[in-house]
NUMAR-365028 format. One line per field, with one value per residue (C-alpha): y, z, x. Coordinates in nm, 2 decimals, decimal comma, always signed. Example, Ala and Ser with C-alpha at 12.3 -4.5 7.8 and 13.67 -1.06 7.14 Angstrom:
// NUMAR-365028
yy = (-0,45/-0,11)
zz = (+0,78/+0,71)
xx = (+1,23/+1,37)
This chain:
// NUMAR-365028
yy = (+10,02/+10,15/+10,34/+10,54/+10,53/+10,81/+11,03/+10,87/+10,95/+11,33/+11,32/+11,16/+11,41/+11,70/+11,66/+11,71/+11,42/+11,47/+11,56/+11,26/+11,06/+11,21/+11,13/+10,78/+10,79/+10,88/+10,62/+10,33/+10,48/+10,46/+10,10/+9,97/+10,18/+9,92/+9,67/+9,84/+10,17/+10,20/+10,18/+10,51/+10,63/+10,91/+11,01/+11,22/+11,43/+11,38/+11,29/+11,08/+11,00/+10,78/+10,65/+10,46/+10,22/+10,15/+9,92/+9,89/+9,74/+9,63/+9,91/+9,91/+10,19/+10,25/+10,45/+10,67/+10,87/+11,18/+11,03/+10,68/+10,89/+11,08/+10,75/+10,57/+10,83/+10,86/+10,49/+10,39/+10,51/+10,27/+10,23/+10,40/+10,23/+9,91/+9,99/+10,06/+9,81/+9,56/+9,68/+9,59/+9,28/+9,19/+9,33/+9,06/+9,28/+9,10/+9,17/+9,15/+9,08/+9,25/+9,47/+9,70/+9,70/+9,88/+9,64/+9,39/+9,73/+9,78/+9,43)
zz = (+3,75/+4,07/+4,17/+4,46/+4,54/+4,76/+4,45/+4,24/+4,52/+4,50/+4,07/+4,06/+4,27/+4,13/+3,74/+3,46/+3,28/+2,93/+3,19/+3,41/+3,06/+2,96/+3,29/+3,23/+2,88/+2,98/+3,23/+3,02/+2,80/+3,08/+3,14/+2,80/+2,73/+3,00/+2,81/+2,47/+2,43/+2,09/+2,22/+2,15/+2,27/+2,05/+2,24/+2,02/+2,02/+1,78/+1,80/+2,07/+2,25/+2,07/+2,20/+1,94/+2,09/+1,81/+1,87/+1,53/+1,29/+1,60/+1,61/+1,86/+1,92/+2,22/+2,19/+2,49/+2,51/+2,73/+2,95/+3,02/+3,13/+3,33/+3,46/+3,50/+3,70/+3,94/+3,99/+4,08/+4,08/+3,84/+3,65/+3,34/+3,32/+3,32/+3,07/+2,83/+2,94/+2,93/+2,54/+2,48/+2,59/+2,40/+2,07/+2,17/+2,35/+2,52/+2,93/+3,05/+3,38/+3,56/+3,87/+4,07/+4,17/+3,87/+3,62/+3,97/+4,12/+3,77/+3,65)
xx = (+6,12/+5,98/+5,66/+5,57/+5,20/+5,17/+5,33/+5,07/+4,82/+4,86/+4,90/+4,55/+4,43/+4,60/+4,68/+4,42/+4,35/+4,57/+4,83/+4,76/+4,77/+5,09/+5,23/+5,14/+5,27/+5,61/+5,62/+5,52/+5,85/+6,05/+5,96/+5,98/+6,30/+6,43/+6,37/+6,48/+6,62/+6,49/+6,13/+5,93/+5,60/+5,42/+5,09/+4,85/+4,54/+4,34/+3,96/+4,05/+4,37/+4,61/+4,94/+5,11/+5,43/+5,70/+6,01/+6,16/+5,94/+5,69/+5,38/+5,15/+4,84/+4,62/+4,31/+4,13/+3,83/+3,85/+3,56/+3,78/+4,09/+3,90/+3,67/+4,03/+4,20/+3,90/+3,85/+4,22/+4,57/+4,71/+4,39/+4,47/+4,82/+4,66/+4,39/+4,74/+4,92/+4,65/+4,61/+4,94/+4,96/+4,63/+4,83/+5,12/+5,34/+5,55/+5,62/+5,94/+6,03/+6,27/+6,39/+6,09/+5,70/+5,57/+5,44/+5,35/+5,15/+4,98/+4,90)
């Protein structure tokens, strides 16, 4: 999948951060729905953020404070996608590779 940093340059500065997060959310679908069209992402708002990533039996959940979207989003442009993805891996996800800069840009 490809990424466009000057787009991503005008989202950090523009979006709120549970639309910046959503943003993000969608993406990270979009790359693992290359990999597997039966990949979901359900992003909630409960206490805190949770984005929970289910591939059939495979569940996987993320958990973000207001503050660390917000501290993400100001500190880079792919920040907060690593954070997730970063998660992920740690939970045994397993990275794919394939065609585009977006998983090379984030991790």
């Amino acid at each position: 999948m490809q990424t466009n940093g000057m787009a991503r340059g005008y989202m950090v500065r523009v979006m709120k951060g549970e639309d910046f997060l959503k943003h993000v959310a969608e993406t990270i679908e979009r790359q693992l729905k290359e990999w597997d069209v039966t990949y979901v992402v359900i992003l909630m708002k409960l206490k805190d953020y949770e984005m929970v990533i289910r591939n059939g039996n495979q569940e996987n959940q993320v958990v973000l404070t207001e503050q660390e979207i917000q501290l993400l989003q100001n500190t880079g442009l792919y920040q907060l996608d690593n954070r997730i993805w970063r998660d992920l891996i740690n939970q045994g996800l397993v990275i794919h590779k394939g065609y585009g800069n977006y998983l090379s840009t984030v991790l």
